[in-house]
C-alpha positions as CSV (number, residue, x, y, z in Angstrom):
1,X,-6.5,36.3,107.2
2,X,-6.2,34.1,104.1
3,X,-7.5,30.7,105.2
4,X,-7.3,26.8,102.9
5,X,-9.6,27.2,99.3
6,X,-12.8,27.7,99.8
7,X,-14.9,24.3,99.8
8,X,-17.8,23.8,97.3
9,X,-20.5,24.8,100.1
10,X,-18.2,28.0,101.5
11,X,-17.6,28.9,98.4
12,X,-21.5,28.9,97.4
13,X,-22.3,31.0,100.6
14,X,-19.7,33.3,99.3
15,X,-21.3,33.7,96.5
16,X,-24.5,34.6,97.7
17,X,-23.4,36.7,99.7
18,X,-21.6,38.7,96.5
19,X,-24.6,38.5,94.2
20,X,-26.8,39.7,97.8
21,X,-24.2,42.9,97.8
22,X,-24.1,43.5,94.2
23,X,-27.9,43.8,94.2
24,X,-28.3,45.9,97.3
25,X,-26.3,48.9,95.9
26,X,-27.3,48.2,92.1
27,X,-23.8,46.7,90.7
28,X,-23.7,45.3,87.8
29,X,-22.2,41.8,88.2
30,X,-18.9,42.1,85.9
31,X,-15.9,39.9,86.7
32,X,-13.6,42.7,88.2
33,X,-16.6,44.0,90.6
34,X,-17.6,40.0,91.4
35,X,-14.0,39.6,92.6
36,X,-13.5,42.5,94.1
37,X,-16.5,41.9,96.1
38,X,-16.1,38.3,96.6
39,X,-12.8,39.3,98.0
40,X,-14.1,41.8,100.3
41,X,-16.6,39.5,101.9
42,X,-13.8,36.5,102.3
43,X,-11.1,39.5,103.6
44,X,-8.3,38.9,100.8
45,X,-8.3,42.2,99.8
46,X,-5.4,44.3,99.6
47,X,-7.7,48.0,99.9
48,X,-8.7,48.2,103.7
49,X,-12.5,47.6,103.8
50,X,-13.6,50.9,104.4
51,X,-12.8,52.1,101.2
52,X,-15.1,49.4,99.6
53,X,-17.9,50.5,101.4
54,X,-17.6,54.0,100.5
55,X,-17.0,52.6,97.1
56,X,-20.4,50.3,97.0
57,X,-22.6,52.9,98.1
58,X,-21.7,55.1,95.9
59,X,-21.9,52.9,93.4
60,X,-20.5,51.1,90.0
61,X,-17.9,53.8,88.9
62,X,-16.4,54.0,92.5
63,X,-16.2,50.7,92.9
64,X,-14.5,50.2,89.1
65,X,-11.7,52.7,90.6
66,X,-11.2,50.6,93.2
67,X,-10.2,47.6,91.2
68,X,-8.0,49.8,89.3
69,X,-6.3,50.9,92.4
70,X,-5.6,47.4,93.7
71,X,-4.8,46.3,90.5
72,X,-1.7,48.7,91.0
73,X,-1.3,47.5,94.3
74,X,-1.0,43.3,93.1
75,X,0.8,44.1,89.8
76,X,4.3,45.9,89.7
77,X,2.4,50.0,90.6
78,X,5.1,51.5,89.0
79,X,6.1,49.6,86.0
80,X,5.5,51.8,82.8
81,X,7.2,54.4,85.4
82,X,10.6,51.8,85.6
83,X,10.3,50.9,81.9
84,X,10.3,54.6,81.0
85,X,13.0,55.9,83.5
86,X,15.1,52.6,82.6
87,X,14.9,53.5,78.4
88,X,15.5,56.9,79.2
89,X,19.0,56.0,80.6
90,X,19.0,53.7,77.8
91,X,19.1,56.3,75.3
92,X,22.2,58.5,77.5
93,X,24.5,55.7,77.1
94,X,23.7,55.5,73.6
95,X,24.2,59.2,73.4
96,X,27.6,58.9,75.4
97,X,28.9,55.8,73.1
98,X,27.7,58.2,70.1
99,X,29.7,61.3,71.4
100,X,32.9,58.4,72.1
101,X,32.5,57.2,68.4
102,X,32.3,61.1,67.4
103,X,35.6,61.7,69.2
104,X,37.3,59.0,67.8
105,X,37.3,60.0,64.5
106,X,38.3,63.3,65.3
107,X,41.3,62.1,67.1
108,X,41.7,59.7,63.9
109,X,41.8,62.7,61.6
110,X,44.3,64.7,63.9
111,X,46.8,61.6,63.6
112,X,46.3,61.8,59.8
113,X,46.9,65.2,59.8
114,X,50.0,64.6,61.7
115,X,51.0,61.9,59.4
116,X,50.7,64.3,56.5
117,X,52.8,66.7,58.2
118,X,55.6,64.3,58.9
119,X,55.3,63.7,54.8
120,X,55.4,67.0,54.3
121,X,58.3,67.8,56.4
122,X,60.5,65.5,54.3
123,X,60.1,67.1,50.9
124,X,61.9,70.2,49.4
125,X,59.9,72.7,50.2
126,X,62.7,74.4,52.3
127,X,62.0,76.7,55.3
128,X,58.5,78.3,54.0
129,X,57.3,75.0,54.3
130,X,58.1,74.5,57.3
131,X,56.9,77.3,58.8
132,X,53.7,76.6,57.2
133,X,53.7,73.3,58.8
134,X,54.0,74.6,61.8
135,X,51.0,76.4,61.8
136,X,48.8,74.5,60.5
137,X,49.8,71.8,62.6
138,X,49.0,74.7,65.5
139,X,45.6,75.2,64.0
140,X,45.4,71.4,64.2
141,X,46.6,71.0,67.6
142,X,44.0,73.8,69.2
143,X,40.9,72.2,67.2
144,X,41.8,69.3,68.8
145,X,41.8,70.6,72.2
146,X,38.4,72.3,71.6
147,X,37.2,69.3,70.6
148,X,38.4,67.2,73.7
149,X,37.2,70.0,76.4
150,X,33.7,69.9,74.7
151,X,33.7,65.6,74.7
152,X,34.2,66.3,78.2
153,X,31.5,68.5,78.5
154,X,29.0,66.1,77.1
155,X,30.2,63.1,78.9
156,X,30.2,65.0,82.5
157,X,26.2,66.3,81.4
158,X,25.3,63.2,80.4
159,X,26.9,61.5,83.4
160,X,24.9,63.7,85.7
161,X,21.9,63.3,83.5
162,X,22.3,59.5,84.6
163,X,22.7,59.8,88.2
164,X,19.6,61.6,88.5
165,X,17.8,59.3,86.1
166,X,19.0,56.2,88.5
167,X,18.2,58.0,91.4
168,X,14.7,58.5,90.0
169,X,14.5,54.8,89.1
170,X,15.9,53.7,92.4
171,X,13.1,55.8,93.9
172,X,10.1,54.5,91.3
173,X,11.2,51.0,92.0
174,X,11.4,51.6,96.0
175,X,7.6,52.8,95.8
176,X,6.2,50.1,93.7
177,X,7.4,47.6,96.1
178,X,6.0,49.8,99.3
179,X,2.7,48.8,100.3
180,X,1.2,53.0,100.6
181,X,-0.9,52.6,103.8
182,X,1.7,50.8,106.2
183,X,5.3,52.1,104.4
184,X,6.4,48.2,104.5
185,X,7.2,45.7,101.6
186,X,3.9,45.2,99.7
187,X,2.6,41.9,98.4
188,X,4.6,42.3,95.0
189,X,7.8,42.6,97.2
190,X,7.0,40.0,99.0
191,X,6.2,37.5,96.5
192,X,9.3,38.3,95.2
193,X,11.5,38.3,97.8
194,X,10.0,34.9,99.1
195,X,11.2,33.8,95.7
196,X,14.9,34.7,95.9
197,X,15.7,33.5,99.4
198,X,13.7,29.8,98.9
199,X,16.1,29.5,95.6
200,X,19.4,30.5,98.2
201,X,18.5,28.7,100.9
202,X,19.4,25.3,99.7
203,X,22.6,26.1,98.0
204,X,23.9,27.8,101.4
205,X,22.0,25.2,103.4
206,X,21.1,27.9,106.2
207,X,17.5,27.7,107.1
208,X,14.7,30.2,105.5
209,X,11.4,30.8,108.0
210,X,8.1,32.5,107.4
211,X,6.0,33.6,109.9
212,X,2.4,34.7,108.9
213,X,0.5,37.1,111.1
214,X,-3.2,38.3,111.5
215,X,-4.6,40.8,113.5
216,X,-7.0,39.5,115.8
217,X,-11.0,40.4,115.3
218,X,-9.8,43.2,113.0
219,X,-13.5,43.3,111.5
220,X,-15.1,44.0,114.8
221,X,-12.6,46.4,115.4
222,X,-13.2,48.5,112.3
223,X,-17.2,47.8,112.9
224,X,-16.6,49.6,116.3
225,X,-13.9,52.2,116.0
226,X,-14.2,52.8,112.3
227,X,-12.1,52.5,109.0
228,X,-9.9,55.6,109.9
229,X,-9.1,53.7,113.5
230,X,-8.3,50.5,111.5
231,X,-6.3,51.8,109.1
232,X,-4.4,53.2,112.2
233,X,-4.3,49.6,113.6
234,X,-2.5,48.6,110.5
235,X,-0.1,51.1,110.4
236,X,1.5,50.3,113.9
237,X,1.4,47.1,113.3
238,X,3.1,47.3,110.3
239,X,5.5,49.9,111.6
240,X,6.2,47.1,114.9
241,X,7.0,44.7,112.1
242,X,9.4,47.1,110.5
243,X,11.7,48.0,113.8
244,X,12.1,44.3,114.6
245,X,13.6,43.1,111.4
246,X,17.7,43.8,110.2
247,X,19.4,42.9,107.5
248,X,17.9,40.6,104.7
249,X,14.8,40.4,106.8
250,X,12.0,41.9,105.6
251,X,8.4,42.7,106.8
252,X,5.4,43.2,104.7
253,X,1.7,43.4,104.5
254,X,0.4,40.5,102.6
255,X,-3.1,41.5,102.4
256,X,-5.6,43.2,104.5
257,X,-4.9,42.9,108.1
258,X,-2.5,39.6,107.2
259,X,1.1,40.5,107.8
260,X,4.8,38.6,106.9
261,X,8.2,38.0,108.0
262,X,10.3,36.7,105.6
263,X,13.7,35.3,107.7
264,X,16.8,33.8,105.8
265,X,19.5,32.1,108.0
266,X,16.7,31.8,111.1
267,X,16.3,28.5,113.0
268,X,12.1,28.1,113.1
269,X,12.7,28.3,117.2
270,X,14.4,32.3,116.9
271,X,11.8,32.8,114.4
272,X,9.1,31.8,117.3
273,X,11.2,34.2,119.6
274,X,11.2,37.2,117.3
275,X,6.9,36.7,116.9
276,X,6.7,36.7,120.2
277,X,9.0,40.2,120.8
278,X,6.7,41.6,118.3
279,X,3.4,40.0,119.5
280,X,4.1,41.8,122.7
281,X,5.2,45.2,121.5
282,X,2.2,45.5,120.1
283,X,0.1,44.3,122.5
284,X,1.6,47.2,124.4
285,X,0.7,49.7,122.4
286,X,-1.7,52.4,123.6
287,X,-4.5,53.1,121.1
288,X,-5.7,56.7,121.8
289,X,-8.6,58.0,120.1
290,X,-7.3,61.8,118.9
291,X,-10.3,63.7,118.6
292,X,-11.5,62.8,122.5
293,X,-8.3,61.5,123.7
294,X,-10.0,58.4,124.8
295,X,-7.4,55.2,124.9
296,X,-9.4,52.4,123.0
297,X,-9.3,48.5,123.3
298,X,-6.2,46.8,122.9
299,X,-4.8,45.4,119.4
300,X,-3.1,42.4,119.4
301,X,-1.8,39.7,116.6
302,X,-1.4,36.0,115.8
303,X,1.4,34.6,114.5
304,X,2.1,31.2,112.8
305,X,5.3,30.2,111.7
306,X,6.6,27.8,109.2
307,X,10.7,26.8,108.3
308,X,11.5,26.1,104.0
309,X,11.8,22.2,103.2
310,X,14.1,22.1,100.2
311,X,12.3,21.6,97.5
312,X,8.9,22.6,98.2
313,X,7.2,25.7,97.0
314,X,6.1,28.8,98.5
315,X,2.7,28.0,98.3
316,X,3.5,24.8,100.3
317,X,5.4,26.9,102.7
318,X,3.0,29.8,102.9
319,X,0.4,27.6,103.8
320,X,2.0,26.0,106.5
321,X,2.6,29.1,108.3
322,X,-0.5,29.9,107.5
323,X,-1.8,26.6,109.5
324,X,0.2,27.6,112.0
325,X,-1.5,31.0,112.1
326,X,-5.0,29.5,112.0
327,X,-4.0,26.8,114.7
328,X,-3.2,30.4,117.4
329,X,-6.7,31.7,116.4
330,X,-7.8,28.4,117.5
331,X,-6.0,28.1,120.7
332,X,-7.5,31.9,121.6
333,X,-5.6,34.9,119.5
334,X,-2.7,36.9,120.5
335,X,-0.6,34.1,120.4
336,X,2.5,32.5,118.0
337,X,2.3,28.8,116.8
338,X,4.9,27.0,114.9
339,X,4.2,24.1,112.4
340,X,5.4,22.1,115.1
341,X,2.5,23.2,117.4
342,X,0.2,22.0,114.5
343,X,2.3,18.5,114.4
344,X,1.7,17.7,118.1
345,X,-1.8,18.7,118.0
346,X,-2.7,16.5,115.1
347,X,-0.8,13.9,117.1
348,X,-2.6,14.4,120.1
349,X,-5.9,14.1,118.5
350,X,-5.2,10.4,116.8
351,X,-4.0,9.6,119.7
């Protein structure tokens, strides 16, 4: 769960904790290890925790490869693979406009040749010449058609050449906006997304809500049942996420076990509803352990929700739902809490 800046005094802890890890399994300090460390300890990473331990124990080169990986998971994953596919269509439709300037100069000699012909045909050469003209104007007239059936040749290859290059894009840019583990919108996706409908939102004056969600004592859960088990928790939940949202909706995993809904043209009291259809499908779900067949402890998530105020940003707004979400782990987990929960609370209290 991704909780207000670290204070001075957190943030020292933190750090002692890091530099504590570091030196247990012999990591040098570097900034990328530090962070990705750091990270781990305050749960903001994006790898699920079980792969960091593997990674510590075995030690600084593991570890390394780990910040490479989530490096491709926060930036664009894919985006030498979209710059590539993108100039290699590029270079098609300079091919095609090549092949188009090829033809027309073809089809401009054939009406010179024509207009020698007519020339031709008007001086005194008598029949010979114009039998003569009628051949060669033959001769002209097939090149010609040669010429046009191979143009359109080129242009239907290179037209098919070009569909399967945009589908290959289409599909480079639909995985580097997947997050791999859970199959929803990734952090990159959602960043961006949460972008675009904030700058709509005012000009169609429709309301835009975010609801932030966290799954509840995930740590203990992965302490108990292990990484495989969690990774298994995040998964469903993602996948509950994913078959409750239509249209421009969209569902992704914003880091860890933290979870978003991103809801243009939602009132913040149907967002509340739709948490609370999801809070409960999950809290349904049966957890069954395969290799014993055991069912395990239930999973269940908070939810805090938060509607865009024209002109603030999304860190403003993220961190409102986020409030909201820290304000149900207060009140006791597997609950959803609006901003307006948070309101009347603080109200409450000074009163």
């Amino acid at each position: 769960m991704r909780y207000a800046a670290d204070n001075i005094t957190q943030a020292r802890i933190n750090c002692a904790e890091t530099f504590k890890l570091l030196e247990q399994y012999r990591i040098p300090p570097t900034p990328d290890l530090y962070k990705l460390v750091y990270d781990y300890i305050t749960d903001r990473n994006d790898i699920p925790k079980g792969e960091v331990d593997k990674a510590m124990k075995l030690g600084a080169e593991a570890l390394h490869a780990l910040v490479l990986k989530r490096q491709g998971m926060l930036d664009s994953p894919d985006e030498g693979s979209v710059a590539e596919t993108g100039q290699k269509i590029s270079q098609k439709v300079e091919e095609i406009l090549l092949t188009l300037a090829s033809h027309s100069d073809s089809t401009g000699g054939f009406s010179d040749a024509l207009t020698k012909f007519s020339g031709d045909l008007q001086g005194e050469n008598g029949a010979v010449t114009v039998e003569k003209l009628v051949h060669d104007i033959m001769v002209e007239t097939h090149a010609m058609r040669d010429r046009t059936q191979q143009l359109e040749a080129e242009l239907q290859a290179s037209a098919s050449a070009i569909d399967e290059l945009q589908c290959s894009l289409n599909q480079v840019r639909e995985e580097a906006s997947t997050d791999p583990l859970t199959k929803i919108a990734n952090r990159l996706k959602f960043d961006r997304t949460i972008a675009q409908e904030m700058s709509r939102s005012p000009d169609r004056e429709k309301p835009l809500c975010l609801v932030m969600c966290d799954v509840d004592n995930f740590k203990n859960f992965n302490d108990t049942f292990g990484h495989q088990m969690g990774d298994q928790v995040l998964r469903m939940v993602g996948a509950t996420l994913g078959e409750n949202t239509k249209g421009r909706d969209l569902a992704a995993r914003y880091g860890g076990e933290e979870f978003s809904l991103i809801l243009p043209e939602t009132e913040l009291d149907d967002a509340v509803q739709l948490a609370n259809v999801i809070r409960e499908a999950i809290a349904g779900k049966r957890l069954i352990r395969k290799k014993t067949g055991v069912e395990i402890s239930r999973v269940t998530v908070s939810f805090g929700a938060a509607i865009f105020r024209p002109g603030e940003t999304a860190a403003e707004l993220i961190d409102r739902a986020d409030e909201a979400l820290y304000h149900a782990k207060q009140a006791g987990r597997n609950q959803v809490c609006s901003e307006r929960d948070v309101t009347r609370s603080k109200i409450s209290v000074a009163g």
